[in-house]
Backbone atoms as SQL, in Angstrom:
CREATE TABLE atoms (id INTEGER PRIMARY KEY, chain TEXT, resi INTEGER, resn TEXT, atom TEXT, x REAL, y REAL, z REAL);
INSERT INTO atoms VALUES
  (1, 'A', 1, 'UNK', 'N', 18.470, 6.975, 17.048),
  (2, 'A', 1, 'UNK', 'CA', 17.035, 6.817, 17.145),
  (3, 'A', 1, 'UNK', 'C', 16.352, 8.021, 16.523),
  (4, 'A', 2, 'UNK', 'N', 15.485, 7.574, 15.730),
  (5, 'A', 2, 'UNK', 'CA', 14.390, 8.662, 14.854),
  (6, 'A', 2, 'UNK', 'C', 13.061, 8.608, 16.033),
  (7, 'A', 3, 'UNK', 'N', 12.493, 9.840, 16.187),
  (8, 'A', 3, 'UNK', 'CA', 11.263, 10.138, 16.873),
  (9, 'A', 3, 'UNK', 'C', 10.309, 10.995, 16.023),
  (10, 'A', 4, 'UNK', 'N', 9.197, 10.174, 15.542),
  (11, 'A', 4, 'UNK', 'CA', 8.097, 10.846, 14.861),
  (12, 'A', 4, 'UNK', 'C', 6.679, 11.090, 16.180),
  (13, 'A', 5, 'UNK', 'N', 5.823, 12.093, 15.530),
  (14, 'A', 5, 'UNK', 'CA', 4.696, 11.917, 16.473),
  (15, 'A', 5, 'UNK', 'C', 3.615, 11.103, 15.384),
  (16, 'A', 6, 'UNK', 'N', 3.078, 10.723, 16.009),
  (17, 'A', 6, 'UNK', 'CA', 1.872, 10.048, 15.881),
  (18, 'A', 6, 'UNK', 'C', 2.165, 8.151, 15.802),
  (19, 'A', 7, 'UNK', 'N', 0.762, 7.822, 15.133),
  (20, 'A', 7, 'UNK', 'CA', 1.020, 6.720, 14.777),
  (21, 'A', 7, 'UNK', 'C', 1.854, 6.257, 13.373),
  (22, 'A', 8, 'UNK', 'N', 2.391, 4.780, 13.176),
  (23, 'A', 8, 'UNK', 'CA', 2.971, 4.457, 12.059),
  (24, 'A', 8, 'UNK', 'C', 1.917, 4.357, 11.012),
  (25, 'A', 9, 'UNK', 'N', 1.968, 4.746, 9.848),
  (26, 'A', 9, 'UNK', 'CA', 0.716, 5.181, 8.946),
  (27, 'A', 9, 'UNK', 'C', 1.069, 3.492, 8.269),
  (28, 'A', 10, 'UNK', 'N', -0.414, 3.549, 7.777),
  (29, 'A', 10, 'UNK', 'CA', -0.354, 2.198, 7.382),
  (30, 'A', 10, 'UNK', 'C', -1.532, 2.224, 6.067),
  (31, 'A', 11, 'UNK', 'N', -1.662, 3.635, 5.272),
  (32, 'A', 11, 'UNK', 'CA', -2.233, 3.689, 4.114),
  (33, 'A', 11, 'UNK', 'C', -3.303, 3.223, 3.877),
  (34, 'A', 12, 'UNK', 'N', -4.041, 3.226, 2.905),
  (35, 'A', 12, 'UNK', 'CA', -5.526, 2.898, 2.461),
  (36, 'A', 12, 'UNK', 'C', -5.195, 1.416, 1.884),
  (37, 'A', 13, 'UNK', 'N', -5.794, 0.337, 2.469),
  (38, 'A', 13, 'UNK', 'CA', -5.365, -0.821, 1.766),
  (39, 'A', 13, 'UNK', 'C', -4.213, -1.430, 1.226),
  (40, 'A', 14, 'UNK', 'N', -2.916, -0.706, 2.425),
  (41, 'A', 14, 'UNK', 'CA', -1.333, -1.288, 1.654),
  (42, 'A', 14, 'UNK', 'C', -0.880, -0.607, 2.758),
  (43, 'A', 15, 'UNK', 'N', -0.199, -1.791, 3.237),
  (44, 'A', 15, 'UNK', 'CA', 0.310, -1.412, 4.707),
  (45, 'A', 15, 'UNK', 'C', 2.125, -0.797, 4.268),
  (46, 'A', 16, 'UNK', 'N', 2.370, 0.528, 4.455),
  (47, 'A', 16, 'UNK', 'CA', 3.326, 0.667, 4.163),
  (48, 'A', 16, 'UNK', 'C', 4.527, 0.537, 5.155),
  (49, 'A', 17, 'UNK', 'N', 4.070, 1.184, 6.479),
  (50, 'A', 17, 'UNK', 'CA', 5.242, 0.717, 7.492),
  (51, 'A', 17, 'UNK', 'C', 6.668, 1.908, 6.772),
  (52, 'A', 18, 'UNK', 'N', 7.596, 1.361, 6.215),
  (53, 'A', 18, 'UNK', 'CA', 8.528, 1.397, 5.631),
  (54, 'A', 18, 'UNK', 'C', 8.731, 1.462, 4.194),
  (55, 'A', 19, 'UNK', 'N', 9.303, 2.016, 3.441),
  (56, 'A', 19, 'UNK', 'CA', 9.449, 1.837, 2.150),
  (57, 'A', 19, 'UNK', 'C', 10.885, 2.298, 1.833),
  (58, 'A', 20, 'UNK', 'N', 11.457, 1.348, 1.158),
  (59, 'A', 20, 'UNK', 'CA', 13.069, 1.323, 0.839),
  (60, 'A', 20, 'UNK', 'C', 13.106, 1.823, -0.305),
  (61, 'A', 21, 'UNK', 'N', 14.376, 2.554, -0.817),
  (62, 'A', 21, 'UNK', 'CA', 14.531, 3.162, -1.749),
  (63, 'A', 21, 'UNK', 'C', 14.989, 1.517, -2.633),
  (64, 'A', 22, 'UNK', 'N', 15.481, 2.122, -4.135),
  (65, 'A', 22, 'UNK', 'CA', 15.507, 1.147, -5.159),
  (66, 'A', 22, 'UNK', 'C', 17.095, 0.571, -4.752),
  (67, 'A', 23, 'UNK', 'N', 17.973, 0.862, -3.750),
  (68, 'A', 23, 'UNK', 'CA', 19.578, 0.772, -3.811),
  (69, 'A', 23, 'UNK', 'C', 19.240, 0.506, -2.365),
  (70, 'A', 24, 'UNK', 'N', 18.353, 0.614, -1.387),
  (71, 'A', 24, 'UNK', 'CA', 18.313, 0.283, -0.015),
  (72, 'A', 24, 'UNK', 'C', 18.791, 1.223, 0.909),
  (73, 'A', 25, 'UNK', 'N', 19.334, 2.461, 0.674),
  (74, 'A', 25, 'UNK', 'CA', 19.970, 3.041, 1.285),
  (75, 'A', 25, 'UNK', 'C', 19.309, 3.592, 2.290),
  (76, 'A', 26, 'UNK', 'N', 17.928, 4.266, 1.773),
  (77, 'A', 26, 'UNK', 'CA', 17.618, 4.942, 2.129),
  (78, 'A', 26, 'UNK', 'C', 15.755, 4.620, 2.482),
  (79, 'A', 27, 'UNK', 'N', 15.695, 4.597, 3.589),
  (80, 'A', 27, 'UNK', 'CA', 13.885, 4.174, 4.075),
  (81, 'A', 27, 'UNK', 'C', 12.955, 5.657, 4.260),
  (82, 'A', 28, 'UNK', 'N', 11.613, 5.594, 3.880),
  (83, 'A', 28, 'UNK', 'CA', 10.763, 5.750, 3.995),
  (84, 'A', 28, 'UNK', 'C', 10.041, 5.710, 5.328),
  (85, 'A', 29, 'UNK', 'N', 9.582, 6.637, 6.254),
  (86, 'A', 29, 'UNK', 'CA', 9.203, 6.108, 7.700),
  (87, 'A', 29, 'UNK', 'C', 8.103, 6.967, 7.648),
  (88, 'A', 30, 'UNK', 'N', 6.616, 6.783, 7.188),
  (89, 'A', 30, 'UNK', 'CA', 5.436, 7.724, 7.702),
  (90, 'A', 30, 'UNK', 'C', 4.757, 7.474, 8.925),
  (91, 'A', 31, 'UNK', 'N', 4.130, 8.527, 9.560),
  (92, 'A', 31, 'UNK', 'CA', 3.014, 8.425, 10.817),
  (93, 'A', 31, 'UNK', 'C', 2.211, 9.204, 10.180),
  (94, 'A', 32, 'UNK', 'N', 0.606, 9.303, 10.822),
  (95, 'A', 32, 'UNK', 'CA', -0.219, 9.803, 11.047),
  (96, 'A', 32, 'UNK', 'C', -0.722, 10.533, 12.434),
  (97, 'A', 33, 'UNK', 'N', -0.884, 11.486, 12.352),
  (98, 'A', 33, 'UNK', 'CA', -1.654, 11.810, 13.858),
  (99, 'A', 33, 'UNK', 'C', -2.812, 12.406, 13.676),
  (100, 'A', 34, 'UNK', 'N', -3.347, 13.122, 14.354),
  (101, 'A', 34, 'UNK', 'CA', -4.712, 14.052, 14.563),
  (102, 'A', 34, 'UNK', 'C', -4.842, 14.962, 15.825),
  (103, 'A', 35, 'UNK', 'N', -3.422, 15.830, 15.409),
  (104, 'A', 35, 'UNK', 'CA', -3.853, 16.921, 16.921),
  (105, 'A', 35, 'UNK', 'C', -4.835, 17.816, 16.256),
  (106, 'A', 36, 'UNK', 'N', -5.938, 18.421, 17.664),
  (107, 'A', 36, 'UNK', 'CA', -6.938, 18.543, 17.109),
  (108, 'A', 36, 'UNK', 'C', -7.588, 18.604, 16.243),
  (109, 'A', 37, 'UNK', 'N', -8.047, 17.280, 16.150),
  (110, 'A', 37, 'UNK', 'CA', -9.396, 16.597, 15.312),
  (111, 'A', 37, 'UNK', 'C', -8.754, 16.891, 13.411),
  (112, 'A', 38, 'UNK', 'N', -7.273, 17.558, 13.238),
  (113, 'A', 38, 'UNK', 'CA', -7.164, 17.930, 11.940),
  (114, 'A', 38, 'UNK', 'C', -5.707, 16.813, 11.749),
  (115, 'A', 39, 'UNK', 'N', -6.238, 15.766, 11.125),
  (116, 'A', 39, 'UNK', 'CA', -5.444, 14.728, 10.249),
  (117, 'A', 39, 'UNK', 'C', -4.179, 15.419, 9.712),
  (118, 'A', 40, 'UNK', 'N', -2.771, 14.961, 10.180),
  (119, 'A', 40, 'UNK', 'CA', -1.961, 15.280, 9.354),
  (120, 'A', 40, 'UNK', 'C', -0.784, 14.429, 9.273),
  (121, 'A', 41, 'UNK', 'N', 0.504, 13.912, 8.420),
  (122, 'A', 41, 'UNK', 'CA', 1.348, 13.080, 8.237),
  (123, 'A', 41, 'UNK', 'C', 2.767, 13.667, 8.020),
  (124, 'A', 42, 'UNK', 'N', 3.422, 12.830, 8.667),
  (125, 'A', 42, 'UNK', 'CA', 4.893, 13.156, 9.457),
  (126, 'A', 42, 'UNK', 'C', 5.847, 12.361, 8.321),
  (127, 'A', 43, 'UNK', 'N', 6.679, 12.591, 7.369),
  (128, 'A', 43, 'UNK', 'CA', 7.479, 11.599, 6.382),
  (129, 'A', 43, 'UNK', 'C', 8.999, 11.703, 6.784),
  (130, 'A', 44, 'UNK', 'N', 9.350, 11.179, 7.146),
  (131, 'A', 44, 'UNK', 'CA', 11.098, 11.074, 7.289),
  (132, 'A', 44, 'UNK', 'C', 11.969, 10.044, 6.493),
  (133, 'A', 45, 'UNK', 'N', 12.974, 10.448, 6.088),
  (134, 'A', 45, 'UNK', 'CA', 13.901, 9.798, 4.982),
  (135, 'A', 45, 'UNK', 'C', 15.156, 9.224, 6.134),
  (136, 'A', 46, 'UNK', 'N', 15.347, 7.832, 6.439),
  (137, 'A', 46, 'UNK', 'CA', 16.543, 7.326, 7.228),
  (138, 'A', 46, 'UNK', 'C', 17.418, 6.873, 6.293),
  (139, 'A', 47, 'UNK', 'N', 18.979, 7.043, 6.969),
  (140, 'A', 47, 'UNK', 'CA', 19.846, 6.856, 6.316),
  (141, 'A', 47, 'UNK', 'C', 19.382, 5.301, 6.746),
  (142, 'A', 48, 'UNK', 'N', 19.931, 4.198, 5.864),
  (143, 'A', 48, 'UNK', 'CA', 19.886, 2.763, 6.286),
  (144, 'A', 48, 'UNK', 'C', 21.444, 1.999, 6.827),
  (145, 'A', 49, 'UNK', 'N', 22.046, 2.920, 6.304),
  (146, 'A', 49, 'UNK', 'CA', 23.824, 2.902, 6.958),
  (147, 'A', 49, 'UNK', 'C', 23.921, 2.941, 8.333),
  (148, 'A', 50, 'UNK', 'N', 23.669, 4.776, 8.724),
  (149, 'A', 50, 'UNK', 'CA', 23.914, 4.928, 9.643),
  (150, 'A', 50, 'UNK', 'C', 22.758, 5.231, 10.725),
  (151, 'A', 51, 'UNK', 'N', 21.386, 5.019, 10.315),
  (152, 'A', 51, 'UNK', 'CA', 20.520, 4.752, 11.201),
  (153, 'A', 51, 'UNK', 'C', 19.888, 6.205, 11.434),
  (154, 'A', 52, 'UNK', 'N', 20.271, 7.652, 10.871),
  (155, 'A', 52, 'UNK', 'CA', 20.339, 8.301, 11.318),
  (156, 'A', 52, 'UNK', 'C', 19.324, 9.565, 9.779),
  (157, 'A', 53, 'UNK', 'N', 18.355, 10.146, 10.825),
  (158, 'A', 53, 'UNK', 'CA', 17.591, 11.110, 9.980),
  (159, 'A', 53, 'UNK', 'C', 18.248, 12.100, 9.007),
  (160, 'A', 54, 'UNK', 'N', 17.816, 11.764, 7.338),
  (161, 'A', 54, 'UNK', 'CA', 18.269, 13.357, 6.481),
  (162, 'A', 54, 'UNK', 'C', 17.240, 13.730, 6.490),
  (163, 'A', 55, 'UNK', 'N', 18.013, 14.932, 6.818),
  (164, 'A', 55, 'UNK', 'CA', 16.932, 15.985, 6.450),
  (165, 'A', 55, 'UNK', 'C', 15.635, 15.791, 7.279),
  (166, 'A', 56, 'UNK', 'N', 14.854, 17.287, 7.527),
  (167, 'A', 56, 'UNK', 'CA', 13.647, 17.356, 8.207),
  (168, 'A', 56, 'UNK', 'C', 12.796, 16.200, 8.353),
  (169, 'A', 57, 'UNK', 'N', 11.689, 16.049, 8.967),
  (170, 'A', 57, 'UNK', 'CA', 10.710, 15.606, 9.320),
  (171, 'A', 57, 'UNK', 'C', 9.735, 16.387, 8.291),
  (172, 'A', 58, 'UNK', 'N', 9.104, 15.623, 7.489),
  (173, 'A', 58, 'UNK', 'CA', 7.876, 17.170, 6.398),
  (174, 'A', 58, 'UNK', 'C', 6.425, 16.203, 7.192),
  (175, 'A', 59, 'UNK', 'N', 5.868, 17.616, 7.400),
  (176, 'A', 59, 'UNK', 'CA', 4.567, 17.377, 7.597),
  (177, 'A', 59, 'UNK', 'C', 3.509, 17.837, 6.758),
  (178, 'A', 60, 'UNK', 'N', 2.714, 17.030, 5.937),
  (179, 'A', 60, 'UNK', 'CA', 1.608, 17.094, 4.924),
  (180, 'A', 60, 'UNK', 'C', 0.278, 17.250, 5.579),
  (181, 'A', 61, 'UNK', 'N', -0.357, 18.107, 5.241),
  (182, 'A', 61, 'UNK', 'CA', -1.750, 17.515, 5.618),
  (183, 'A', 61, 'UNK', 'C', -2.810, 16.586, 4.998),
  (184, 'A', 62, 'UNK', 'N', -3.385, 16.194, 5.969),
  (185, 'A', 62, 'UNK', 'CA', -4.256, 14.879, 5.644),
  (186, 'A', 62, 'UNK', 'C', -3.672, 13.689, 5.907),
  (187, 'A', 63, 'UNK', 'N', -4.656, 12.743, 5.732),
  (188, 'A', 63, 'UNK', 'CA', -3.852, 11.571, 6.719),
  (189, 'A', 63, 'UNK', 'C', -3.315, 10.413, 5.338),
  (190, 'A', 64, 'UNK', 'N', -2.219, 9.695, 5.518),
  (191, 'A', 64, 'UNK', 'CA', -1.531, 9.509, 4.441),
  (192, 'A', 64, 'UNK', 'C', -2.472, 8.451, 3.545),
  (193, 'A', 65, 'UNK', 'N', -2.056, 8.008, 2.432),
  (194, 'A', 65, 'UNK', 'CA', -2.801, 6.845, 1.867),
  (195, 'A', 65, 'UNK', 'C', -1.934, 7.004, 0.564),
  (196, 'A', 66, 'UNK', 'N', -0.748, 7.227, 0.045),
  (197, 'A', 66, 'UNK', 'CA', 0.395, 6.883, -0.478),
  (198, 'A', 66, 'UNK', 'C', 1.697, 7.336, -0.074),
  (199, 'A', 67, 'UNK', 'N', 2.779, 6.675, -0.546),
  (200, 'A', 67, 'UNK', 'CA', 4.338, 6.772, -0.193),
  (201, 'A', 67, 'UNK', 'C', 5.118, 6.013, -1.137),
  (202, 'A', 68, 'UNK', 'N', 5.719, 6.626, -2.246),
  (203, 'A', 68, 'UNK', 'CA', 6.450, 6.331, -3.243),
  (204, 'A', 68, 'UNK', 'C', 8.164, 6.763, -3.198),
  (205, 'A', 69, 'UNK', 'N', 8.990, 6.107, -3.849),
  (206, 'A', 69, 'UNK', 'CA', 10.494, 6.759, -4.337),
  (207, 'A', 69, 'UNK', 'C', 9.696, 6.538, -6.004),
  (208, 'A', 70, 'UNK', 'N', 10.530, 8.246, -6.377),
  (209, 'A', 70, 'UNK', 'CA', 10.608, 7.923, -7.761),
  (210, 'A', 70, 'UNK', 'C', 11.592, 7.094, -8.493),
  (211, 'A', 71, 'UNK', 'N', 11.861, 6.730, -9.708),
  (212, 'A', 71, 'UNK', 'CA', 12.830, 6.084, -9.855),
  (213, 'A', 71, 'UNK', 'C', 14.106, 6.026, -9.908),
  (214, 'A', 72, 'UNK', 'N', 14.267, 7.231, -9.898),
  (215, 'A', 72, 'UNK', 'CA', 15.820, 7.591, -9.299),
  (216, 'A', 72, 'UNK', 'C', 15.942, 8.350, -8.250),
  (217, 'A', 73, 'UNK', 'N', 14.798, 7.849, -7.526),
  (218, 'A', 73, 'UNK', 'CA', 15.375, 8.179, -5.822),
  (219, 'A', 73, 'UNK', 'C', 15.906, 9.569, -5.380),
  (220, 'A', 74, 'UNK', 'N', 15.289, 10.820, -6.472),
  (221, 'A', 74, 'UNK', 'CA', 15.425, 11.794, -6.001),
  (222, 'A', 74, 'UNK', 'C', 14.267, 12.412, -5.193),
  (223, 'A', 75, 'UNK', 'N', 12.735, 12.142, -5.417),
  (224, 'A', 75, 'UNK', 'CA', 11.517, 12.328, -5.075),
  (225, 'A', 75, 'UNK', 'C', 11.008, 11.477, -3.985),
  (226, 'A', 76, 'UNK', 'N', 10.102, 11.812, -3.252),
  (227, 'A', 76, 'UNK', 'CA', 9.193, 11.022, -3.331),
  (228, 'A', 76, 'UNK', 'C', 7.704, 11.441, -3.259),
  (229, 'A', 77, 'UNK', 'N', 7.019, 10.462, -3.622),
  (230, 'A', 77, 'UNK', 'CA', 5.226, 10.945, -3.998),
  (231, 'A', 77, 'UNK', 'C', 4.649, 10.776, -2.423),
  (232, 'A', 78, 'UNK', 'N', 4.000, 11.624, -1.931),
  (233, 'A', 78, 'UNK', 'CA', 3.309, 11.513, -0.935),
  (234, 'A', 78, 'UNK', 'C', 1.946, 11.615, -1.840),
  (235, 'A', 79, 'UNK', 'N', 0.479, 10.842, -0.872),
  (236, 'A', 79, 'UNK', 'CA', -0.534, 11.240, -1.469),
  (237, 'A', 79, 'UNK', 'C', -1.021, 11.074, -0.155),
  (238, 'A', 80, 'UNK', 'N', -1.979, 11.957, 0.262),
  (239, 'A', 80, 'UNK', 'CA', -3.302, 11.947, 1.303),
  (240, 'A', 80, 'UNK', 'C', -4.505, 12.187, 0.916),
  (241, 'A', 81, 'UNK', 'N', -5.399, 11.686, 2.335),
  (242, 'A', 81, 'UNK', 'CA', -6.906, 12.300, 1.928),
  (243, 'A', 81, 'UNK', 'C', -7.263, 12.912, 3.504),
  (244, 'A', 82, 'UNK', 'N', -8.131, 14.364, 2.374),
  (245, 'A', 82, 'UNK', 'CA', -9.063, 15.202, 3.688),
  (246, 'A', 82, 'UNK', 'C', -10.225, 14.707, 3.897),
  (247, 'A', 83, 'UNK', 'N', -10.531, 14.403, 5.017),
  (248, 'A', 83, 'UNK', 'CA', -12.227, 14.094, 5.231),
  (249, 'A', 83, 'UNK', 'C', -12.571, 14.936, 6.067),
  (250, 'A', 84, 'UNK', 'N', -13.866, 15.348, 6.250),
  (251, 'A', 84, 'UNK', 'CA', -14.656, 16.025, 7.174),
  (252, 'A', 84, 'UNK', 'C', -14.737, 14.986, 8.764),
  (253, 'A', 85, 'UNK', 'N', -15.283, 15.626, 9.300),
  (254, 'A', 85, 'UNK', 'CA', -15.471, 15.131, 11.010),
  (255, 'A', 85, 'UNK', 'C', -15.791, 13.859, 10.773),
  (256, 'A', 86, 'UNK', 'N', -17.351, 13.923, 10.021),
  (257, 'A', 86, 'UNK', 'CA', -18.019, 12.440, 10.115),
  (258, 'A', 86, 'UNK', 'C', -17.402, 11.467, 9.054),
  (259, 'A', 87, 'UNK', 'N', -16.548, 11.697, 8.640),
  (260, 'A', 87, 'UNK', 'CA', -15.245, 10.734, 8.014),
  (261, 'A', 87, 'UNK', 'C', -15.367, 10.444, 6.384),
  (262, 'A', 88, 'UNK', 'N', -16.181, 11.432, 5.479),
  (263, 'A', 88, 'UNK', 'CA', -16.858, 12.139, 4.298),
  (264, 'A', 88, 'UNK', 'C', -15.555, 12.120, 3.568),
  (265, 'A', 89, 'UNK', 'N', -14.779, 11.371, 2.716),
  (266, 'A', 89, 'UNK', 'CA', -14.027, 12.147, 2.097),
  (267, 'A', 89, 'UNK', 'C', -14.007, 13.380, 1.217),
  (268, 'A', 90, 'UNK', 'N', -13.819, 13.943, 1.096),
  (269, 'A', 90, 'UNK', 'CA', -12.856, 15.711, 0.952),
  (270, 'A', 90, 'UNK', 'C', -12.422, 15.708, -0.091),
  (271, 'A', 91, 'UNK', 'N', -10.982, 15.381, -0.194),
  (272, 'A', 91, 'UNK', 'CA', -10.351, 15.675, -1.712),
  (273, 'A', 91, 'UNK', 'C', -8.871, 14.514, -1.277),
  (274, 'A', 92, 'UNK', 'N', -8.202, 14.297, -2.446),
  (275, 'A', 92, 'UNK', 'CA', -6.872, 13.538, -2.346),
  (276, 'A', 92, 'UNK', 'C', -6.145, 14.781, -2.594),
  (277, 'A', 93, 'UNK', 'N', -5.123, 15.070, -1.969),
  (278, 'A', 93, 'UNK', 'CA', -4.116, 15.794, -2.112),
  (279, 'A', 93, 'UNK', 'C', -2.068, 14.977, -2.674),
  (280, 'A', 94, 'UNK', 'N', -1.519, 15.121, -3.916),
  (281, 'A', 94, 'UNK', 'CA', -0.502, 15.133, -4.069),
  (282, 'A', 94, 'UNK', 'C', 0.950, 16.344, -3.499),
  (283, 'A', 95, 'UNK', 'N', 1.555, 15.277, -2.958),
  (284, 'A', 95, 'UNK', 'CA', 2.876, 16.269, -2.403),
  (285, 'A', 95, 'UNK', 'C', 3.589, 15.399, -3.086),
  (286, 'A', 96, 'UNK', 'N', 4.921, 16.633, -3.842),
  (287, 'A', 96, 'UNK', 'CA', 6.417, 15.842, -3.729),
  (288, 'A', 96, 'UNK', 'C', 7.582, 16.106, -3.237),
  (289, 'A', 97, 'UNK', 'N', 8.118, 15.555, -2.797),
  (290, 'A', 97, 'UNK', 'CA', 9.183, 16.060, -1.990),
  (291, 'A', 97, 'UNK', 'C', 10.494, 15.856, -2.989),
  (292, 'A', 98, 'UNK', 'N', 11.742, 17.028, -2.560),
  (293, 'A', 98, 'UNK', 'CA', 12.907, 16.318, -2.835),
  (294, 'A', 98, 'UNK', 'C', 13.606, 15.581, -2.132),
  (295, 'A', 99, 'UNK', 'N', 14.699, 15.243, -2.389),
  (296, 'A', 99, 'UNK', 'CA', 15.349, 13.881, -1.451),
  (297, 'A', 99, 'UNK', 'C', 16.969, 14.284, -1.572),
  (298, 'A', 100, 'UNK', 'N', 17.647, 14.612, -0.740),
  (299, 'A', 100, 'UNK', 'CA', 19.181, 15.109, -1.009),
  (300, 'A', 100, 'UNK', 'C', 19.709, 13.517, -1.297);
């Protein structure tokens, strides 16, 4: 069993839930939370074999609104957005991660 905090992120208009790599091996699992009032997103890489977390938990800030594998499944694209209190967007922020 994998344990993230927050909620399961479900992106700007594209419910991601999950996202499988191009060979299946390997899933995609984002949340969102908001400990105090500051938006931030939780990405974990599951093995699909053995059920079982590689590698860290990365936490991005801002709350998610993309989740990509690159095409050879060494990357992946995170994208978020910052908004202010009254829900103003801010800026989009790009992260990439590596992927063992």
């Amino acid at each position: 069993t994998v344990t993230l905090s927050g909620a399961l992120a479900s992106g700007v208009g594209d419910p991601l839930q999950v996202v499988l790599s191009s060979d299946g091996t390997r899933a995609l699992v984002a949340t969102n939370s908001n400990p105090g009032g500051s938006r931030t997103s939780h990405v974990a890489v599951i093995d699909t074999v053995t059920g079982t977390q590689i590698g860290d938990t990365v936490t991005v800030n801002g709350a998610l609104s993309g989740l990509r594998w690159s095409t050879d499944g060494t990357r992946v694209f995170v994208t978020t957005y910052i908004t202010t209190a009254s829900g103003a967007d801010l800026s989009i922020r790009a992260t990439v991660l590596e992927v063992l």
